[in-house]
Structure formats: structure tokens, C-alpha cells
C-alpha positions as CSV (number, residue, x, y, z in Angstrom):
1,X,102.1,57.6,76.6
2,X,100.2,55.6,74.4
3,X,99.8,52.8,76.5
4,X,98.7,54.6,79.4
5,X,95.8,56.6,77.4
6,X,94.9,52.9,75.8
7,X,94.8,51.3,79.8
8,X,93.5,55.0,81.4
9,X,90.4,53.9,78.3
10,X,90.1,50.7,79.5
11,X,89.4,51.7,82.9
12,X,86.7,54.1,82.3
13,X,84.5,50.7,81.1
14,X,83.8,49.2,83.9
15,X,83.7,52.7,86.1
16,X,81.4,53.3,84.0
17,X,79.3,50.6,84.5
18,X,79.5,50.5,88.0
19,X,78.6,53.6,88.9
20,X,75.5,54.1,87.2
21,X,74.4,50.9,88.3
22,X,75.1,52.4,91.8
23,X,73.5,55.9,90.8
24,X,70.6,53.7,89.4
25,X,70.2,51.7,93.0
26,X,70.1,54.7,94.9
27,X,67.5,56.2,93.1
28,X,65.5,52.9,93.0
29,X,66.0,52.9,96.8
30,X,63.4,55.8,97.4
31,X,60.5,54.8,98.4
32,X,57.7,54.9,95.1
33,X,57.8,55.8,91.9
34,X,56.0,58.6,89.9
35,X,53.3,56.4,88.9
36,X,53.0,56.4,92.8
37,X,52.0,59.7,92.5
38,X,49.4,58.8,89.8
39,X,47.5,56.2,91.9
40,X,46.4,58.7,94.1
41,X,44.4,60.5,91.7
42,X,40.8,58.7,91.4
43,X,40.4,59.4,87.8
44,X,43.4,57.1,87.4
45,X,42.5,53.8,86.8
46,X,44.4,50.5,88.2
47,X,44.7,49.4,84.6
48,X,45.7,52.2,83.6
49,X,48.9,52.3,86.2
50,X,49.5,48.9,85.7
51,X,49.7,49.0,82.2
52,X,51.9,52.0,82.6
53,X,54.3,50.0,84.9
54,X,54.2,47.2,82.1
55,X,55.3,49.5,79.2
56,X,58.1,51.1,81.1
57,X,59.4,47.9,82.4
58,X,58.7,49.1,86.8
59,X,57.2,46.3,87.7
60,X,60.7,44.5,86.8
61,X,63.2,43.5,89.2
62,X,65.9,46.7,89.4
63,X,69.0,44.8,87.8
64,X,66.4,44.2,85.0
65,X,65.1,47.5,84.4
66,X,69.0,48.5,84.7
67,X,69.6,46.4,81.5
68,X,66.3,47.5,79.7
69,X,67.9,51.2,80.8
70,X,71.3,50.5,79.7
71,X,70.2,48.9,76.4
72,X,68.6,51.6,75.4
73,X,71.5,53.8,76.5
74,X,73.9,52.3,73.9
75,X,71.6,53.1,71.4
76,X,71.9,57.0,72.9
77,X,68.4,56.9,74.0
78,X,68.4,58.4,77.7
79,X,64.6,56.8,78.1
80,X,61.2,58.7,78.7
81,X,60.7,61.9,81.0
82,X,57.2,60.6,82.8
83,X,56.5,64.4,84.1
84,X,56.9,65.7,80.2
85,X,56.1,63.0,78.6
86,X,58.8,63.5,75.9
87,X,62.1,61.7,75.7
88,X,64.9,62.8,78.5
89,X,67.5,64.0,75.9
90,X,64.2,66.6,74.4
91,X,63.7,67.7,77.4
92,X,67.1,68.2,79.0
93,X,69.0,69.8,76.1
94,X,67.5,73.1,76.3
95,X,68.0,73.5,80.0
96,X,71.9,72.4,79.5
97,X,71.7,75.4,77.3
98,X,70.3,77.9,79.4
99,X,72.7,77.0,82.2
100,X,75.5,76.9,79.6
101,X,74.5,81.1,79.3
102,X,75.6,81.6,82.8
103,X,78.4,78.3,83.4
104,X,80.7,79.3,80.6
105,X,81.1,83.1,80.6
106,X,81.3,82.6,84.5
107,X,83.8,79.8,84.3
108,X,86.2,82.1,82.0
109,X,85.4,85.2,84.2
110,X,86.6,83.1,87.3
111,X,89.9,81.9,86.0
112,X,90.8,85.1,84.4
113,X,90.0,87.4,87.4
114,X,91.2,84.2,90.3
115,X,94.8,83.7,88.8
116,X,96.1,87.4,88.5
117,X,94.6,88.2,92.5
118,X,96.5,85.0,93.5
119,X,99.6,85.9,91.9
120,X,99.1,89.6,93.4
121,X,98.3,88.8,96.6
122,X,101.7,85.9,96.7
123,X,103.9,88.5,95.4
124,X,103.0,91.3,97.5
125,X,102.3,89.7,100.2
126,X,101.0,91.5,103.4
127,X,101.0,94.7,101.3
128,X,97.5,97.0,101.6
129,X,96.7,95.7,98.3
130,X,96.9,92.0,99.3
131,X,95.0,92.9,102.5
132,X,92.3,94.9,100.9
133,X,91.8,91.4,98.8
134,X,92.4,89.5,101.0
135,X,89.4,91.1,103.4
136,X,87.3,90.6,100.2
137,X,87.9,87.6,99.6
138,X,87.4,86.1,103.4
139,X,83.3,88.4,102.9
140,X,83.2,86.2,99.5
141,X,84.1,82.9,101.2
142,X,81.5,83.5,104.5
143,X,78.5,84.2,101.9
144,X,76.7,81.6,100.3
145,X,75.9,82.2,96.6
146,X,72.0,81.8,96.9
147,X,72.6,85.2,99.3
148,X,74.4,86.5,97.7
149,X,72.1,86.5,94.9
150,X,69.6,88.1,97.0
151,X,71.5,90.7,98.4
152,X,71.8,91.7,94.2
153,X,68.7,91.6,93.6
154,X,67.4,93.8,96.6
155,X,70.1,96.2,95.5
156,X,68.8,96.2,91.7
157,X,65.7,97.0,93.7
158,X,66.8,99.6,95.9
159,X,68.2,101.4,92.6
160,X,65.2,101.0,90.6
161,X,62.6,102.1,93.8
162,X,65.1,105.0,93.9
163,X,65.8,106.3,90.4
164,X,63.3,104.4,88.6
165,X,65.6,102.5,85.9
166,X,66.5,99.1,86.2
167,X,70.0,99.0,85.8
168,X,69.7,94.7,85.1
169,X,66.8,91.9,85.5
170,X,66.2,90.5,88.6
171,X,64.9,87.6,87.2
172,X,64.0,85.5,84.0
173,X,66.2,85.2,80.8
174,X,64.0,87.0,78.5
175,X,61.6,89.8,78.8
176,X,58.2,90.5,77.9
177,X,57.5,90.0,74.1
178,X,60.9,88.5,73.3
179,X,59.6,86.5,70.2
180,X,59.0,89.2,68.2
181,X,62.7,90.8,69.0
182,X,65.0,90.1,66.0
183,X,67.2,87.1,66.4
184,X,70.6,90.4,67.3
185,X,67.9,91.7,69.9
186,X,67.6,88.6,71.3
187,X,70.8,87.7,71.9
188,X,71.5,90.9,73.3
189,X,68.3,90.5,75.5
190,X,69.4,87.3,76.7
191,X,73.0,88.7,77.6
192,X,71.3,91.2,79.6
193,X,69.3,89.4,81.7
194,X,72.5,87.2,82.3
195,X,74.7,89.5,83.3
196,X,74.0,89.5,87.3
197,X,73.4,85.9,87.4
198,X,77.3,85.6,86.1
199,X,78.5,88.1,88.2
200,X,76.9,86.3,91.3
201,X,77.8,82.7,90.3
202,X,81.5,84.1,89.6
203,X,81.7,86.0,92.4
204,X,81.8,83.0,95.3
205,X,84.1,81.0,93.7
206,X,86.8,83.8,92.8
207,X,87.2,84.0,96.5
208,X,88.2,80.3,96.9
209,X,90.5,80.1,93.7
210,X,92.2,83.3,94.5
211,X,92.8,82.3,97.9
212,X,94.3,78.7,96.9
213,X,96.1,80.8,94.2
214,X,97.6,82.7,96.3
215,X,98.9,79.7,98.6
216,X,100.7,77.8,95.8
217,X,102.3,80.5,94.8
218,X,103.7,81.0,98.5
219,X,104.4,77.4,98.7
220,X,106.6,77.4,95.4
221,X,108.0,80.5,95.8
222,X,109.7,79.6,99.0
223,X,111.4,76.4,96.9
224,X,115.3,76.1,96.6
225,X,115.1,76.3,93.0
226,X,113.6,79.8,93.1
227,X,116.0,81.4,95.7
228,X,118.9,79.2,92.7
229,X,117.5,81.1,89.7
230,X,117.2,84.6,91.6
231,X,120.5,83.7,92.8
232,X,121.7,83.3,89.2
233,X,120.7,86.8,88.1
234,X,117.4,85.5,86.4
235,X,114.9,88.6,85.9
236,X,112.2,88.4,88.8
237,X,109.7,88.2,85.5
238,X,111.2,85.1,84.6
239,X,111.7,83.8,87.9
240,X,107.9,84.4,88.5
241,X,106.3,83.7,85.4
242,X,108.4,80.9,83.9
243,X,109.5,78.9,86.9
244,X,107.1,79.6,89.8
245,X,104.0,80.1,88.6
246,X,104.5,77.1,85.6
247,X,104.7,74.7,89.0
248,X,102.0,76.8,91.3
249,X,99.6,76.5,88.5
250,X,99.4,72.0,88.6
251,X,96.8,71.8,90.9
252,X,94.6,73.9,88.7
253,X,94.9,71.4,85.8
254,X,94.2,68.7,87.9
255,X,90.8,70.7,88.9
256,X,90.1,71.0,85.0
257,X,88.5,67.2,85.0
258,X,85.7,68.9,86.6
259,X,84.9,71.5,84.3
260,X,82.9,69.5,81.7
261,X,80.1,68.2,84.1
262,X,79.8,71.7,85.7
263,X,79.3,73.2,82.2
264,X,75.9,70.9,81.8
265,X,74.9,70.8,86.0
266,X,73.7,74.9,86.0
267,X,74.9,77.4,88.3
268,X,73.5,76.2,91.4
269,X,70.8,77.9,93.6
270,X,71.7,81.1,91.6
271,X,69.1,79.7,88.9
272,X,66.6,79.1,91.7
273,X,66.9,82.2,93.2
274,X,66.8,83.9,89.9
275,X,64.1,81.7,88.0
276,X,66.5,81.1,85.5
277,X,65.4,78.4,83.5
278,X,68.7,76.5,83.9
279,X,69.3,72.4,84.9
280,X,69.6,73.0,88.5
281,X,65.3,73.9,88.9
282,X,64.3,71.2,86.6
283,X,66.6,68.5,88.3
284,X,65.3,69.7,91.6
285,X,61.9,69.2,89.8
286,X,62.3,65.9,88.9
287,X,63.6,64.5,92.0
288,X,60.5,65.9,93.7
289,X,58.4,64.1,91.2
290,X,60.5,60.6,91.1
291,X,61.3,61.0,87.3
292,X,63.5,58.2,87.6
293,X,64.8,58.3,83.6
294,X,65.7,62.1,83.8
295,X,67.6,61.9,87.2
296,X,69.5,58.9,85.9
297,X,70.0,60.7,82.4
298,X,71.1,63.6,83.9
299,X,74.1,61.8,86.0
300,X,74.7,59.7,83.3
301,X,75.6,62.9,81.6
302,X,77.3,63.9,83.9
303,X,79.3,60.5,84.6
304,X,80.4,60.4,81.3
305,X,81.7,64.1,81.3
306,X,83.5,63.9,84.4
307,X,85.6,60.4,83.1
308,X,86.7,62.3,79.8
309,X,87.0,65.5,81.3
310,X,89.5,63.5,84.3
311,X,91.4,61.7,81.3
312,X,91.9,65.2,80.0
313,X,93.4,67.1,83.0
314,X,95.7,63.7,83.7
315,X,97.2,64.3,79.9
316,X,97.6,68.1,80.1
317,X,99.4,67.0,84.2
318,X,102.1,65.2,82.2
319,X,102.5,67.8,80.0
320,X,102.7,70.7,82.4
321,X,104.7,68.7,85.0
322,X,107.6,66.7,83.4
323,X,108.3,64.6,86.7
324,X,105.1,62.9,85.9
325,X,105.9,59.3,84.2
326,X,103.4,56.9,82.9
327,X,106.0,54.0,82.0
């Protein structure tokens, strides 16, 4: 086991550096820069662009402003946001938090609510009960999460316009006159204003999980070893919980290496729709304005969250499934 954690380190080096050399092409590859943007306004100088380009090294050939980028990443430096003219890591850290309001208590939410509907549905199968969520979860699946977002929010509406109390936000993460709240209050503002953006960013995705859920269970259920240890007087709780569900449950581990980059990427078009002041408006934001040393930041990040969080799920694999061998 040691050996393959050793080699499985070994490999991440050079995926590393290929693929943000290939992130870093790809964004090179769009036509300008955001000092483009800049020469078009006449109180711009051409000095002043070109000394621009000078100091940040875009007048370079790309491999070379790859190593100038890559230099400074080793020394943890992610480069300079030209939009907020403040280093990346400044200016992306307290959007990672904001979406980390909505990401985590969702991501918790989703695997505690997914699992149990899956097993349901698998062990009483075709019942009213598995029907009833089974029709719920085919209405979850059809509606995008942006929609469903809006559909919340005219109902918050609807409720307000009719009883004159807003039940939840419809928007924002604080409200009016948060800074003077005591730091309790402000949590508990906070919380508030999250609460409909995690119920809508859970709410898609419990649809999918349960559904696959629901199929392994199926799957492993109909296994020869499981008709053996009912046929061995084994209590159906055992048979369930201890062989079926230990062996339905794998691909859900393997699904974990994901979980790290989507703890830092924002819940989606949720936060658009919401104006939550999460990662996923402010990367939309600077790939509208070319920020070239955010966007490549950012999947950096990301890159580098996704190769431990993959090394992770491949070590819990072997211990959850003993037919795995590494030697």
C-alpha cells in the first residue's frame, strides 16, 4: 500500500503540470487580453498599455509567461487580478467562503437525505412509497437548478405579497445594516439568508443520487451472495445493512474525489440567480473581462483539489472493497 500511494504521488507531478499548461493555452487561445479592453479607452495611453504588458510579462511568448506563472506559483503566489488590482489569492478567498455557506451544508444535506430514499425506494420497491419518490424525483431530474431557484423565489414572493412576512430572502447574504449586528446576529443572519439557496442547490442533485442509490442497491441485492446469506438465516438487517448496502455504496466513494473542487467552485447558477456573492458570479466575471491570472488561479485550485481529493477516494476504494489490490 505504500508503494502504490508513493507511485499514485508520483503521478500527480507531471498531471499536474500538464494540465495547467493545457488550462493555461486554452485561455491564451481567446482572442485579447484585458489590457485589450484598456486600449479602447482614449484616456489610456499607448505607453501606458505597453508598459502594462511589460510588467506582467504579455508581451511574452505563452510557454514563457507559463514559466514566469508557474514560478511564481511554487512560491504560492496565484499572480495579480487586473480587474481588482489586488493579488488573485485576496481576491478569491472570500468568495470560496461565501460559496463554502451554501456547498457544504448542501453537500451533507444531499448525502444524508440521497442514501436513506435509495435504500427505501430498492427495498420497497414498486411500493406507493417508492412511487410517490420516485415521481419526485423524475420532477427534480427534468428541472434545472437556475429554475428551480426561480420558481422559490416567486413563491417566497407570492407568500410575502399575500401575508406580508417574508418567510426567507430572496436574495443577498446579509441584510440591510448587517455591520452593526453582533458577530451571534450575524451568523444567524447569514444562515438565514442561506437557507433557500441550500435547499435549492440540494434539491436537484438528491434526485440524481437517490435515483443511482436506488439502482445499486437493486443491482447487489439481486447477487448470489445475498439470496446465500438470506438463505443462511441471516437477519434481513444484516443482510441489508452489512452485506448489500457495504457493496452498493462503492461507487459513491469513488464519486468522493470530486467533493474537494466543488467545495471551492460555488453552487452553480443558484448564486447567479440569487446574487449570492459566491465563486461562480465572479468567475463568470472574470472570464468576461479576460482576467487571465484569476481564471487560471481558480483551476489551478481546483486542479490541485481534484488530484488529492481522487487520491483520497482511491484509498478509502481499497478499504471499503477488499477485492481491490494494489500489488
Amino acid at each position: 500500500m505504500t508503494a502504490y500511494i508513493l507511485r499514485r504521488i508520483l503521478y500527480l507531478i507531471p498531471t499536474f503540470f500538464g494540465a495547467t499548461f493545457l488550462a493555461f493555452l486554452i485561455i491564451q487561445l481567446a482572442p485579447g487580453d484585458y489590457l485589450t479592453q484598456l486600449e479602447l479607452d482614449p484616456k489610456v495611453t499607448p505607453e501606458t498599455i505597453a508598459r502594462l504588458r511589460a510588467q506582467f510579462g504579455l508581451d511574452r511568448p505563452i510557454y514563457e509567461q507559463y514559466l514566469l506563472w508557474m514560478d511564481n506559483l511554487l512560491h504560492l503566489n496565484l499572480g495579480y487580478s487586473f480587474a481588482y488590482q489586488a493579488p488573485v489569492l485576496e481576491v478569491i478567498w472570500p468568495r470560496v467562503v461565501n460559496s463554502m455557506v451554501i456547498v457544504i451544508p448542501s453537500t451533507i444535506l444531499l448525502y444524508l437525505v440521497a442514501i436513506p430514499i435509495g435504500v427505501y425506494g430498492a427495498v420497497r420497491q414498486y411500493s406507493l412509497g417508492d412511487r410517490i419518490l420516485s415521481f419526485l424525483a423524475y420532477i427534480g431530474l427534468s428541472i434545472p437548478s437556475f429554475f428551480l431557484a426561480l420558481i422559490a423565489i416567486y413563491i417566497l414572493l407570492q407568500i410575502k405579497f399575500r401575508t406580508g412576512t417574508l418567510i426567507f430572502p430572496v436574495s443577498g447574504m446579509t441584510s440591510s445594516g448587517f455591520e452593526q449586528l453582533p458577530p451571534l446576529r450575524q451568523l444567524l443572519d447569514i444562515a438565514w439568508h442561506a437557507v433557500v439557496p441550500v435547499l435549492v442547490a440540494t434539491a436537484n442533485d438528491i434526485a440524481g443520487l437517490s435515483r443511482l442509490m436506488r439502482g445499486q442497491m437493486l443491482e447487489v441485492l439481486g447477487q448470489d451472495y445475498i439470496r446465500t446469506a438470506r438463505a443462511k438465516g441471516l437477519a434481513e438487517r444484516v443482510v441489508l445493512y452489512k452485506h448489500a448496502f457495504r457493496n452498493a455504496v462503492i461507487p459513491f466513494v469513488a464519486t468522493l474525489g470530486g467533493l474537494l473542487p466543488s467545495l471551492i467552485s460555488g453552487a452553480g447558477f443558484v448564486e447567479v440567480v440569487m446574487a449570492w456573492p459566491g465563486i461562480t458570479p465572479f468567475f463568470l466575471d472574470a472570464i468576461a473581462n479576460q482576467d487571465l491570472y484569476v481564471i487560471a488561479g481558480f483551476l489551478t485550485v481546483s486542479l490541485v483539489l481534484l488530484m488529492i481529493g481522487n487520491l483520497i477516494s482511491d484509498l478509502l476504494l481499497a478499504w471499503v472493497d477488499p477485492r481491490i489490490r494494489y500489488e
